[in-house]
C-alpha positions as CSV (number, residue, x, y, z in Angstrom):
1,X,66.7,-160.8,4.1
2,X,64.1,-158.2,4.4
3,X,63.7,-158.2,0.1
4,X,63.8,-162.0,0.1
5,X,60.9,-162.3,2.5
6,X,58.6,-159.4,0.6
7,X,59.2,-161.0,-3.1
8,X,58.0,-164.2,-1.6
9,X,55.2,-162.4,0.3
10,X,54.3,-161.2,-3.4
11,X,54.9,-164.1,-5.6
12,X,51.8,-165.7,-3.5
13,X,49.7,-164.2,-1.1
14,X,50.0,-161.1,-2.1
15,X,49.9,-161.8,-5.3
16,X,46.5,-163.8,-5.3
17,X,45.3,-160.8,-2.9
18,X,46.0,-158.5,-5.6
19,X,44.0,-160.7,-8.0
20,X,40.7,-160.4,-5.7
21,X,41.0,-156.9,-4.6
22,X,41.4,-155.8,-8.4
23,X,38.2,-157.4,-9.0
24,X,36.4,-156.2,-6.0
25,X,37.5,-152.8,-4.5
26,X,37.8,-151.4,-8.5
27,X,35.2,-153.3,-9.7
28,X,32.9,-150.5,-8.2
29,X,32.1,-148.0,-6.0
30,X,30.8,-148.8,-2.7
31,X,27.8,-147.0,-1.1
32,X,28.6,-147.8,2.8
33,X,32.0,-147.4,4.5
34,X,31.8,-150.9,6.3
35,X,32.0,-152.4,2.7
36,X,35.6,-151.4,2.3
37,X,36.7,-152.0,5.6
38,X,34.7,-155.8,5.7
39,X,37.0,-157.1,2.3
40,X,38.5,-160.5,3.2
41,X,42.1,-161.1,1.1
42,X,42.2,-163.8,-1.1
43,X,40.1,-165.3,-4.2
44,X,38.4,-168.7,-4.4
45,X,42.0,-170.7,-4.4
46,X,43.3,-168.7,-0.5
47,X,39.7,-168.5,1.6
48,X,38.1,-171.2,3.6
49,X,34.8,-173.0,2.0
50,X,32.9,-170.5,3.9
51,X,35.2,-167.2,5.0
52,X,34.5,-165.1,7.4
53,X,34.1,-161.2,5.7
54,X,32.8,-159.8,9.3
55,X,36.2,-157.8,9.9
56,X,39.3,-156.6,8.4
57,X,40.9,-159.2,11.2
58,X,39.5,-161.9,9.3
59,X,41.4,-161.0,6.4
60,X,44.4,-160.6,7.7
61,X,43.8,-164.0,9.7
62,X,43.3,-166.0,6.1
63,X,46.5,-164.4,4.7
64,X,48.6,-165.2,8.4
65,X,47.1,-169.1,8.1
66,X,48.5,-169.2,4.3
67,X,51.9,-167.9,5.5
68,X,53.4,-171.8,5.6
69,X,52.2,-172.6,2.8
70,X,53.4,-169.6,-0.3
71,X,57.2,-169.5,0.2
72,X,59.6,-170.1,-2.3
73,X,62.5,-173.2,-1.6
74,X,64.7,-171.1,-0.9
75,X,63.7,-168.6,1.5
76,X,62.4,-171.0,3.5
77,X,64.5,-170.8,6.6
78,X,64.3,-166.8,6.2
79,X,60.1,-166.8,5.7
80,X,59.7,-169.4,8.8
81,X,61.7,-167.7,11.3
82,X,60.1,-164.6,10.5
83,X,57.1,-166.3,11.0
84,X,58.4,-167.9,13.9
85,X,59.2,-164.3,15.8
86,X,55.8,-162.6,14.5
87,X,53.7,-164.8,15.7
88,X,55.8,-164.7,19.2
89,X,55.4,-160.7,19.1
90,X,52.5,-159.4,17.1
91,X,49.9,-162.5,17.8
92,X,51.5,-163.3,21.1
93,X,50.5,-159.8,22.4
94,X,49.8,-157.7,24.6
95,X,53.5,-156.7,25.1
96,X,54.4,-155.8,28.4
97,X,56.9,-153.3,27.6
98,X,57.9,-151.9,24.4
99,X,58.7,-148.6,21.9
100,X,55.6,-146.5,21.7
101,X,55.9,-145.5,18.3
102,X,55.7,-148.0,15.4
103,X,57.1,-147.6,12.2
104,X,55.0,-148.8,9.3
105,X,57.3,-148.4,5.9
106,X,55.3,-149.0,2.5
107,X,56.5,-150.3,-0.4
108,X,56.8,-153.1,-2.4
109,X,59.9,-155.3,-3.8
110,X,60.3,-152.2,-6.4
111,X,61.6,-150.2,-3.8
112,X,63.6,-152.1,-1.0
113,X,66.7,-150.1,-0.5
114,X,69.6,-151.8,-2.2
115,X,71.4,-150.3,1.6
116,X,68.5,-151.2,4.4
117,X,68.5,-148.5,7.0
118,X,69.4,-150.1,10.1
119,X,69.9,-146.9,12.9
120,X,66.1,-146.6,13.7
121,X,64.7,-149.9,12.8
122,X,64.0,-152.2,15.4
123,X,65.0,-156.0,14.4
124,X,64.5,-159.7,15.8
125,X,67.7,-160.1,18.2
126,X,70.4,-161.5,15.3
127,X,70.9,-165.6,16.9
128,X,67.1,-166.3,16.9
129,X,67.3,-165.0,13.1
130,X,70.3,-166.7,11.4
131,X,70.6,-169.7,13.7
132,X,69.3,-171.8,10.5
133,X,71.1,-172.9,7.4
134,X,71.5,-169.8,4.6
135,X,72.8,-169.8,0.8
136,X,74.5,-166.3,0.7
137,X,75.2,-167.5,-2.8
138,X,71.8,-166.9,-3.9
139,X,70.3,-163.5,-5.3
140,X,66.8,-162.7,-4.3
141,X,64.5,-163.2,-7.2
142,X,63.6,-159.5,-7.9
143,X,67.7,-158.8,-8.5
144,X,68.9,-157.1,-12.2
145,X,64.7,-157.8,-13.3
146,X,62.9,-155.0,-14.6
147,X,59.8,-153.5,-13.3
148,X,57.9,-154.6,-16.4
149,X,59.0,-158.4,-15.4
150,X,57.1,-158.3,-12.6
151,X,53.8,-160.1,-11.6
152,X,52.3,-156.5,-10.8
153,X,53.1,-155.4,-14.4
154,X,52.8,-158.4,-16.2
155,X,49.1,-158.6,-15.2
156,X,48.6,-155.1,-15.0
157,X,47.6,-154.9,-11.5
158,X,47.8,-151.9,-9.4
159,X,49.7,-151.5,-6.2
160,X,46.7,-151.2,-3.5
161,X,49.7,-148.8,-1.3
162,X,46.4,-147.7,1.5
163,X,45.5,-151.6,2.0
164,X,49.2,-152.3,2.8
165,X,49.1,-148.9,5.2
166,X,45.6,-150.2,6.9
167,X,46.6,-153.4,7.6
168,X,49.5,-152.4,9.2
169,X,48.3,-150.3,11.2
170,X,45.5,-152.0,12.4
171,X,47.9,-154.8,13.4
172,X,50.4,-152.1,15.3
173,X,50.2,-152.4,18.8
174,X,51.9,-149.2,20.0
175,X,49.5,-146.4,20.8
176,X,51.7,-143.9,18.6
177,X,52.2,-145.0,14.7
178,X,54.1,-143.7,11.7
179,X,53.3,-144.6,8.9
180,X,55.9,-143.4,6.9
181,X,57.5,-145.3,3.2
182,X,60.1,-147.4,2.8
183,X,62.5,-145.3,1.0
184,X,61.9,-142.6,3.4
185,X,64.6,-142.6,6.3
186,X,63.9,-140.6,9.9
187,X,66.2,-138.6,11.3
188,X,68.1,-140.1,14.0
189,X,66.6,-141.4,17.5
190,X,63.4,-139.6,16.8
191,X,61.7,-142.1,18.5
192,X,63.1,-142.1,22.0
193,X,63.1,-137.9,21.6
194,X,59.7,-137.7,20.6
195,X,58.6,-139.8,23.6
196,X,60.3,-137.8,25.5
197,X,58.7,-134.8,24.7
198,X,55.4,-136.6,25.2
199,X,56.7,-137.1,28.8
200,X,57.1,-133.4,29.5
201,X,53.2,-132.8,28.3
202,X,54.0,-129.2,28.1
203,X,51.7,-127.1,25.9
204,X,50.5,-127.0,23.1
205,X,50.5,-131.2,23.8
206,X,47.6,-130.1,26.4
207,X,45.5,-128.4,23.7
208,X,42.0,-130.6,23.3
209,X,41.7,-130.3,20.1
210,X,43.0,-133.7,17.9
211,X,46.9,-133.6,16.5
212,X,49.0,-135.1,14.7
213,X,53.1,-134.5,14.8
214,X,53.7,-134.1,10.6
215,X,57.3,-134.6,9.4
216,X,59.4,-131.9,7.3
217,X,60.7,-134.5,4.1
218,X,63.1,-133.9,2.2
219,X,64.9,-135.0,-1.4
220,X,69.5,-135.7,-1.6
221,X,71.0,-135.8,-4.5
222,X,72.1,-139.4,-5.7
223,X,75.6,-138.8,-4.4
224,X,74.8,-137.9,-1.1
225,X,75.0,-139.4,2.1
226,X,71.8,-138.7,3.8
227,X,71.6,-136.6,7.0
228,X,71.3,-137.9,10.6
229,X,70.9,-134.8,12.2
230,X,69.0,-131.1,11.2
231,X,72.8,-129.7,11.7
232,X,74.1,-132.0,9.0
233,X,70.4,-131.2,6.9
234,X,70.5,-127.2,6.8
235,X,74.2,-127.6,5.4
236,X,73.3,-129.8,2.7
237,X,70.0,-127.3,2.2
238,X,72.2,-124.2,1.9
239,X,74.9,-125.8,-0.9
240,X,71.8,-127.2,-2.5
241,X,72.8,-130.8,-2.1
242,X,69.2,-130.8,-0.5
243,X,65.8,-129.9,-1.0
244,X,62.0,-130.0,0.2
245,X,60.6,-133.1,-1.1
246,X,59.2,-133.2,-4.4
247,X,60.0,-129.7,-4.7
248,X,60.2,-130.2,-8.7
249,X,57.7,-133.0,-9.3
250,X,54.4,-131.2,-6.7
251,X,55.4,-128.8,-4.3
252,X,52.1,-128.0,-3.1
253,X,51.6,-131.3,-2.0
254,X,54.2,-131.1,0.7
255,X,54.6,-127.9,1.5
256,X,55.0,-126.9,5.4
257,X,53.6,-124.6,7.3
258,X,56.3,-122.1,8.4
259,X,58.9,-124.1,6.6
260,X,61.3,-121.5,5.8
261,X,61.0,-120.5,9.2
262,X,61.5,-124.0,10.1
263,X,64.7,-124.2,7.7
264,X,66.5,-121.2,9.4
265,X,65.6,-122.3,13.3
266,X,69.1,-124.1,13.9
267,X,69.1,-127.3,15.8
268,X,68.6,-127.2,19.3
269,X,71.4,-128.5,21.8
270,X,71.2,-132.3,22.0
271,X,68.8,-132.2,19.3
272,X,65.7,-132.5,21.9
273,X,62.4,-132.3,20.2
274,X,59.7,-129.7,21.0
275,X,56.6,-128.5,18.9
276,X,58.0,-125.5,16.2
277,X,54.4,-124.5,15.1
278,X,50.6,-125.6,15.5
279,X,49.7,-125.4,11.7
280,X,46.4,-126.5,9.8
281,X,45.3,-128.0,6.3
282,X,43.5,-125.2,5.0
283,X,44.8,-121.7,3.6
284,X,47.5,-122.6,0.6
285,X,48.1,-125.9,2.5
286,X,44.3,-127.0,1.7
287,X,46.3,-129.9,-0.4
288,X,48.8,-131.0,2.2
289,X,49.5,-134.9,2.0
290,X,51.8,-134.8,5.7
291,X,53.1,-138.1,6.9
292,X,52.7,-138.0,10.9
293,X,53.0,-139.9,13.7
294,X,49.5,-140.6,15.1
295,X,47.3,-143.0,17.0
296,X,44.8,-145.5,16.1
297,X,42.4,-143.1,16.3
298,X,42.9,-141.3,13.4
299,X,40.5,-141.7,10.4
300,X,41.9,-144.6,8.1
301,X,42.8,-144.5,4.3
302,X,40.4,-144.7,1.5
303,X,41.3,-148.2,0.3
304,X,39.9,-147.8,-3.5
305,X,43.0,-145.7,-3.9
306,X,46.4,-146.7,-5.4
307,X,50.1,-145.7,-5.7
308,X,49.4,-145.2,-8.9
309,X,46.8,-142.9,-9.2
310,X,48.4,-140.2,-6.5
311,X,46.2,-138.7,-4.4
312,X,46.1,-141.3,-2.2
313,X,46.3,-139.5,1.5
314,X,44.2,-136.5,0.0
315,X,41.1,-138.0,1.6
316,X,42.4,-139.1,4.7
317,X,43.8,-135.1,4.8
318,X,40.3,-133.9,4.2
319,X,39.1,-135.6,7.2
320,X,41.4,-134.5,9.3
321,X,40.8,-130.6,8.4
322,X,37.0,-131.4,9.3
323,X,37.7,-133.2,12.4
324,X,40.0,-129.6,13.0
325,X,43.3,-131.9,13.7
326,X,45.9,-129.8,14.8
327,X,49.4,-130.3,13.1
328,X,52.1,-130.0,15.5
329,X,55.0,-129.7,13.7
330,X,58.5,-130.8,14.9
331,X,61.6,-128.7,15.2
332,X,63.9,-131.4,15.0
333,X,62.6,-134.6,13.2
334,X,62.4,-134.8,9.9
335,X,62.3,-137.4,6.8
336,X,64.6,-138.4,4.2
337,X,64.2,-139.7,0.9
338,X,66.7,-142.4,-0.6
339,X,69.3,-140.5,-2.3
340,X,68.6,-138.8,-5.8
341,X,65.9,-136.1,-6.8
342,X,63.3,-136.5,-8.6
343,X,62.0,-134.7,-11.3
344,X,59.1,-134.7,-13.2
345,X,58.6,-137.2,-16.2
346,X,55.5,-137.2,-18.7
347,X,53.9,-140.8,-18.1
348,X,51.0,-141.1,-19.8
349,X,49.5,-143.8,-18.1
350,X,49.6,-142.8,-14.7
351,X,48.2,-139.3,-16.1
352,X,45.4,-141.2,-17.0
353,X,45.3,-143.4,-13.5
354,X,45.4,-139.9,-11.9
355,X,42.1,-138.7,-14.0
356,X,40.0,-141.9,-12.8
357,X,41.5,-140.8,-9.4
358,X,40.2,-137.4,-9.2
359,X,36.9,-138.5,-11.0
360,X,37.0,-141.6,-8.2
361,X,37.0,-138.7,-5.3
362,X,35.1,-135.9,-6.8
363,X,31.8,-138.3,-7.5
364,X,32.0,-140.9,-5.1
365,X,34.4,-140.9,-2.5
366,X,34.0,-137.1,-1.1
367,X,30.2,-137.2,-0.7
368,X,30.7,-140.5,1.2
369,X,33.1,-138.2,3.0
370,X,30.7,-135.1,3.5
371,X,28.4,-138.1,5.1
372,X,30.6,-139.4,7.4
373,X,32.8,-136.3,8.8
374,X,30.5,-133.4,7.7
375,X,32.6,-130.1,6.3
376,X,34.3,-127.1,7.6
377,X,35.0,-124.0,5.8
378,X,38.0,-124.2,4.6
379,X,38.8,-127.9,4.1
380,X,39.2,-129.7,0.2
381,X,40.4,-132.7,-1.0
């Protein structure tokens, strides 16, 4: 259900989203901060005669109001009952009880799991869902069509990964927020152990200083089943069915403090959560892209880059190292990748994406970023 409803997200709204932010966040640098975060989503054909471009929550407002009005026949039933329950939970807020932590997957109809992982994603109670009419009979639009047959590649648009990340996160309404991928699975009932390990508020939690709680990821062969628990992990790590995450394809860019440390400390009883090691980005990490679980008070990302230009949390890291964030890294919680390891293919025209990427940082984005954070010794995009 979940692919149905993103392809039809796509097809429209995102689609004609796409078409304006192409032609406004590339078509040029912008000299003040409050310019990316003010962009309204849409072109001419999705906005009101006069739209309001005073907040991000305007956007998102304009592309909630068309949510009626882009879905394909026959996801209708799925697309309004989703609708139906967001707008009962996310709009209807505050909530007065719910999960502190909220898990924000990206990715686009390229890369829904063809097996959804269901063991730490929350879902709308079953009979609210499914009370309508559904075809089973009918394959979701994206099924056995290439990547170059879709809208993104047929009008060679780029995937805008840190718009999707913003707007999700700005929407969450949990204090705590992981913003992890889609293909990217967590270990099991990390949520409920990590909020019990806020609970205890035992040191280094009481340290002052800023943190974040980065995740170990790692990559399983294509065979694999993938690990629920660091037990299960450090067996599959040790007959090389596992390893770090993009360990052939950029290693520096998610390397771990202390991870070989981290890969001999056996699981603790229960599996109970507790802070391994207080790390930093600087030092041979300088170039650490971590996914975390943070608040909403950590700095945002860039939105000028893409997926597929890379790079695309290296600013957001560079803030953090000045702001001297403190990465408390987990003993027991870790990611996943969906099985199979990647290795590294020549592709010439991401190569090239990735130049205007680092040209894109190096003489626009990290003097804006010297502006607003300042620097520290130490700290590089």
């Amino acid at each position: 259900m979940c692919g149905h409803c993103i392809s039809s997200w796509t097809n429209n709204v995102w689609r004609k989203f796409c078409e304006y932010e192409s032609k406004t966040i590339r078509g040029g640098p912008f000299k003040k901060r409050h310019d990316i975060l003010g962009i309204p989503a849409g072109n001419e054909e999705l906005v009101p005669d006069k739209p309001d471009t005073r907040t991000r929550k305007a956007r998102y407002s304009q592309m909630n109001q068309m949510c009626g009005h882009c879905i394909s026949s026959w996801t209708n039933n799925v697309w309004r009952k989703f609708c139906e329950y967001e707008s009962k939970t996310i709009r209807g807020g505050p909530f007065k009880k719910r999960h502190d932590i909220l898990g924000i997957p990206a990715g686009n109809e390229e890369l829904v799991p063809d097996k959804p992982d269901t063991r730490t994603r929350k879902v709308p109670k079953h009979n609210n869902v499914f009370s309508g009419y559904f075809n089973c009979s009918v394959q979701p639009p994206y099924f056995n069509v290439s990547s170059e047959q879709m809208y993104k590649a047929q009008k060679n648009l780029l995937y805008p990964v840190n718009v999707g990340r913003n707007i999700a996160r700005e929407t969450a309404q949990t204090h705590f927020i992981l913003p992890s991928d889609i293909e990217l699975y967590p270990s099991a009932n990390v949520i409920p152990k990590f909020l019990s390990m806020i609970a205890d508020n035992k040191a280094p939690l009481l340290s002052k200083n800023p943190k974040v709680f980065p995740l170990h990821i790692f990559e399983v062969s294509a065979s694999s089943q993938v690990p629920e628990n660091k037990t299960t992990l450090l067996e599959m790590l040790h007959n090389g069915t596992a390893i770090p995450f993009h360990k052939k394809v950029c290693p520096e860019c998610h390397a771990v403090p202390k991870s070989k440390e981290w890969q001999q400390q056996k699981e603790t009883k229960g599996g109970k959560l507790h802070v391994f090691h207080v790390g930093k980005r600087n030092g041979r990490f300088v170039h650490w892209e971590p996914i975390f679980i943070g608040t909403h008070s950590d700095p945002l990302y860039d939105e000028r880059l893409s997926w597929e230009g890379k790079s695309d949390k290296m600013t957001q890291g560079y803030a953090l190292c000045v702001m001297d964030y403190s990465f408390l890294i987990l003993d027991n919680a870790f990611l996943v990748h969906k099985p199979g390891i990647k290795v590294y293919r020549k592709d010439a025209k991401r190569d090239m994406l990735a130049g205007k990427t680092r040209r894109l940082i190096k003489k626009i984005i990290f003097p804006e970023l010297k502006i607003l954070y300042g620097s520290r010794k130490g700290c590089a995009v």
